[in-house]
C-alpha positions, -999 to +999 in steps of 0.1 A: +201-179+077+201-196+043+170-197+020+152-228+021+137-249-006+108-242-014+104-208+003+109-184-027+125-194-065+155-170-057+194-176-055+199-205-025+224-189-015+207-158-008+200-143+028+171-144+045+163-118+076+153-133+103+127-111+112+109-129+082+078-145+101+082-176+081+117-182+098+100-185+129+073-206+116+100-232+096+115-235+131+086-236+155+097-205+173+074-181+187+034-183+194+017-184+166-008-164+158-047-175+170-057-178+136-032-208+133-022-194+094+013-182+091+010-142+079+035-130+056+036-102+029+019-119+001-007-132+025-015-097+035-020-085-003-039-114-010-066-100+012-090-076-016-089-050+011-054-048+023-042-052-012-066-019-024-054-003+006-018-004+000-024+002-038-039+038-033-016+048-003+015+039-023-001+047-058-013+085-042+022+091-030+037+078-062+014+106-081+027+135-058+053+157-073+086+159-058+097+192-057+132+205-042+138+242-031+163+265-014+159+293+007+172+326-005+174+360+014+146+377+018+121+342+030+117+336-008+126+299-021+136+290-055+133+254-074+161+233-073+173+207-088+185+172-071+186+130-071+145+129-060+139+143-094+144+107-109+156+091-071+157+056-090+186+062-111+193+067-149+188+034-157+161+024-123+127+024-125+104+053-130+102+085-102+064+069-097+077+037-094+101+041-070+076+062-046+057+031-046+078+009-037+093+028-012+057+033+007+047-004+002+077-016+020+070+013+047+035+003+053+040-034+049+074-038+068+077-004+089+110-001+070+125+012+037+160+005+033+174+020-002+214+018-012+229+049-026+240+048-060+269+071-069+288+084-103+328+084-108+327+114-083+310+100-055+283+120-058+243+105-051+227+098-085+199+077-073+186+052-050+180+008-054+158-004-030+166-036-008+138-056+005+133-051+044+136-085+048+169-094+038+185-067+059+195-070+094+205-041+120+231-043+151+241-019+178+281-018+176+307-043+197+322-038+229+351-036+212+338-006+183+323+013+215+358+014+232+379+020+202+360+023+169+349+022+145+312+035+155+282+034+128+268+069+113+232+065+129+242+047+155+234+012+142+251-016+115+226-023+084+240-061+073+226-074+040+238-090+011+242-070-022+248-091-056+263-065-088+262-086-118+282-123-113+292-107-079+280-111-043+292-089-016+287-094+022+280-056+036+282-040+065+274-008+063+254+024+082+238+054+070+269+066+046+256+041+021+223+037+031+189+056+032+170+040+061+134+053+066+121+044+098+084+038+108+070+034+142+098+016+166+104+006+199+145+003+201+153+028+175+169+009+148+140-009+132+101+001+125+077-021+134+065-044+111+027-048+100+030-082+089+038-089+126+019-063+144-013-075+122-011-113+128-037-120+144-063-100+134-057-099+097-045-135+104-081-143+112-088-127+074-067-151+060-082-181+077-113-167+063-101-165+027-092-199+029-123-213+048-145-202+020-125-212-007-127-247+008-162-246+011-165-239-024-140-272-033-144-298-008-178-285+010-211-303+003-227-285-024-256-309-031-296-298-037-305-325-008-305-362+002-328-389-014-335-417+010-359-448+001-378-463+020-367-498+017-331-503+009-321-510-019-288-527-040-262-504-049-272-500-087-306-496-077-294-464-060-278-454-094-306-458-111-332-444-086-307-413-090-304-412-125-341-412-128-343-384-100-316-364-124-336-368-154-372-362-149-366-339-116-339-313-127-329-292-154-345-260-168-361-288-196-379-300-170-393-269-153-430-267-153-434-304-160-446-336-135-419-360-123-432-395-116-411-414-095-421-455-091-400-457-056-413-442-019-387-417-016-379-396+013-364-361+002-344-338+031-332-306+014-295-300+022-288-265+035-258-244+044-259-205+041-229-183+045-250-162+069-252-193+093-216-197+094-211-159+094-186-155+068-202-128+050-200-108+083-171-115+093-154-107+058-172-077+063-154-071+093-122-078+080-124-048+056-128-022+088-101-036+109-075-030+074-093+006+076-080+005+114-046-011+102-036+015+078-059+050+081-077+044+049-117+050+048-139+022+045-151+038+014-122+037-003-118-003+000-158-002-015-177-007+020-201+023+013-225+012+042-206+037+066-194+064+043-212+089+061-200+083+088-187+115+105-178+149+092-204+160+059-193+125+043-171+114+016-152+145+008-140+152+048-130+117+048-108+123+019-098+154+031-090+134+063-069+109+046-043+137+032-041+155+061-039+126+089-024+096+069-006+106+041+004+141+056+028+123+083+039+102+062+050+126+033+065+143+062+084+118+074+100+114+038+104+147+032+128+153+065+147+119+053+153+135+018+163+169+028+188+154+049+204+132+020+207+163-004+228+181+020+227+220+031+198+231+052+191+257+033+176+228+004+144+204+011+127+183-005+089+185-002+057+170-019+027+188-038-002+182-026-018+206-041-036+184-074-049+158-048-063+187-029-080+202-058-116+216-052-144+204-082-143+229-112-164+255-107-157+262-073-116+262-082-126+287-106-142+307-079-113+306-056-086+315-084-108+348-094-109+356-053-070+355-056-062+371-087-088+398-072-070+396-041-034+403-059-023+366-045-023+353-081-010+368-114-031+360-144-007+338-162-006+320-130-044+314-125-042+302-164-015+273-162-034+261-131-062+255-156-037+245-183-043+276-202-019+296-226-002+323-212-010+358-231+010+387-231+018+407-200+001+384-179+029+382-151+019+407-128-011+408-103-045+423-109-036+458-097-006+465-118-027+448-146-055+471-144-029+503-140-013+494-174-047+489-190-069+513-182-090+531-212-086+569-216-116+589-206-144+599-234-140+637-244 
């Protein structure tokens, strides 16, 4: 499907996927959603809430080192080095940046589809992300079943790739692509939250806009002025003007207003609270807690934050272990696999987001140098100290090679 004017300031010529919700909309296929307000990526971001939501998710697994290690004999692993030390390239964005790309089009489109970027040799030297949108997958033919060729992965990834003045049509599978996969129902694609979330984020949306327009086209007046008799039309001007004048204004506070018309006065009211927008924006925020695993606290509702476990710090803890823990996961068996032998993975530090407050990491790093778990230069670089002299061994071997001789 070619783009259409008006739908994004991009090559016309480009493809659009269409999975895109805004395909179905242009061609009145599908049920819409019930909130009647077409849902799409920026729509979602727009939202306060989703948009902080997805900005700490990808923005905390952005801040995560990358490590890669093989096993050696013995259950030991050494540090390696490989692509996912700088996965965008020499020339792509920033290890950070890439990260959080890569988890904003997994949240947001349940898909992350990034082609493989290779030297003279052929070797992997980095990865350019495509935007889930403008890929499409297909199980092979008939005719590829019977005879070939079939697709590494078991599925075709079609998009369109443009290299300078040049635009390929490709056709392509896992050789040339990293696909990471969220939740899915057939096995080639993730499920998308723009489409999963229509409705009820849809309804947030709605919202959004419902209260903008109150602010611009709803009555915002103090109240209605109605004579008694009627009167001409620049009667009612002046009548006004006078009301303006004598009546309003912090000049005129404190002060008498005399008025020489019988004047009925209505005062015109309409709260937010009647129409229920502040609670259902409220609302809003806990069903994006619901949508992507992050607490309420987090997107600054603090009403709940105590809400189970001893408060803030278990819901963190929470976060790490039940939302970002899977997913890191997740990455880190796609990454292993594109580095080759089994013997090397790829695996995140979680480690600095984990960290206790000062004085009790202190506490637990003198436990561990006490318990030989730690040598001493090690307990110093965790808190960025110098390393001194014979510090690389545990505490026991320490204390052998420094013990005092006995007083005569």
């Amino acid at each position: 499907m070619r783009w259409w004017p008006g739908r994004r300031k991009a090559d016309p010529q480009a493809l659009v996927s269409i999975s895109d919700p805004a395909a179905a909309a242009l061609l009145t296929m599908g049920a819409r959603n019930y909130s009647g307000v077409e849902v799409n990526e920026l729509g979602l971001l727009g939202l306060s809430g989703m948009y902080r939501a997805m900005s700490l998710l990808s923005g905390t697994m952005g801040m995560l080192p990358l490590k890669t290690f093989q096993d050696v004999p013995g259950g030991d692993r050494k540090p390696e080095k490989s692509v996912f030390d700088n996965p965008g390239g020499p020339d792509g964005p920033t290890p950070f940046e890439w990260m959080r790309d890569l988890v904003l089009y997994h949240k947001i489109h349940g898909n992350v589809f990034s082609w493989k970027l290779r030297n003279a040799a052929g070797a992997v030297v980095g990865f350019e992300h495509i935007h889930p949108l403008l890929v499409t997958t297909e199980r092979p033919t008939a005719h590829e079943l019977r005879d070939g060729p079939l697709p590494r992965g078991g599925y075709w990834m079609k998009f369109r790739r443009t290299v300078g003045d040049s635009t390929d049509e490709i056709r392509t599978d896992l050789d040339d692509v990293m696909h990471i996969r969220g939740l899915s129902v057939d096995g080639m694609r993730g499920l998308s939250l723009v489409q999963l979330a229509s409705n009820s984020l849809g309804t947030a949306v709605a919202g959004d806009r419902a209260a903008a327009r109150i602010f611009s086209q709803g009555a915002m007046m103090g109240g209605i002025v109605s004579p008694k008799e009627d009167v001409e039309g620049f009667n009612a001007v002046d009548i006004r003007n006078e009301l303006m004048s004598s009546a309003t204004g912090y000049e005129n506070a404190g002060s008498l207003a005399v008025i020489n018309r019988v004047l009925d006065f209505t005062p015109w009211t309409m709260t937010m609270q009647d129409a229920q927008f502040l609670q259902g924006r409220q609302f809003s925020i806990e069903e994006i807690s619901r949508w992507t695993g992050v607490p309420p606290h987090l997107l600054m509702q603090t009403e709940k934050q105590t809400s189970w476990g001893t408060g803030v710090e278990q819901q963190n803890t929470g976060m790490s272990r039940s939302v970002l823990g899977p997913d890191a996961n997740l990455y880190e068996q796609r990454f292993s696999r594109e580095i080759g032998p089994k013997a090397r993975f790829v695996e995140f530090d979680f480690a600095g987001l984990e960290r206790p407050a000062p004085e009790k990491e202190i506490e637990l790093l003198i436990a561990q140098w006490a318990a030989d778990l730690l040598t001493l230069n090690e307990v110093r670089k965790i808190r960025n100290m110098p390393r001194i002299e014979g510090g690389d061994v545990v505490k026991s071997v320490w204390e052998a090679s420094h013990v005092q001789p006995a007083a005569s």
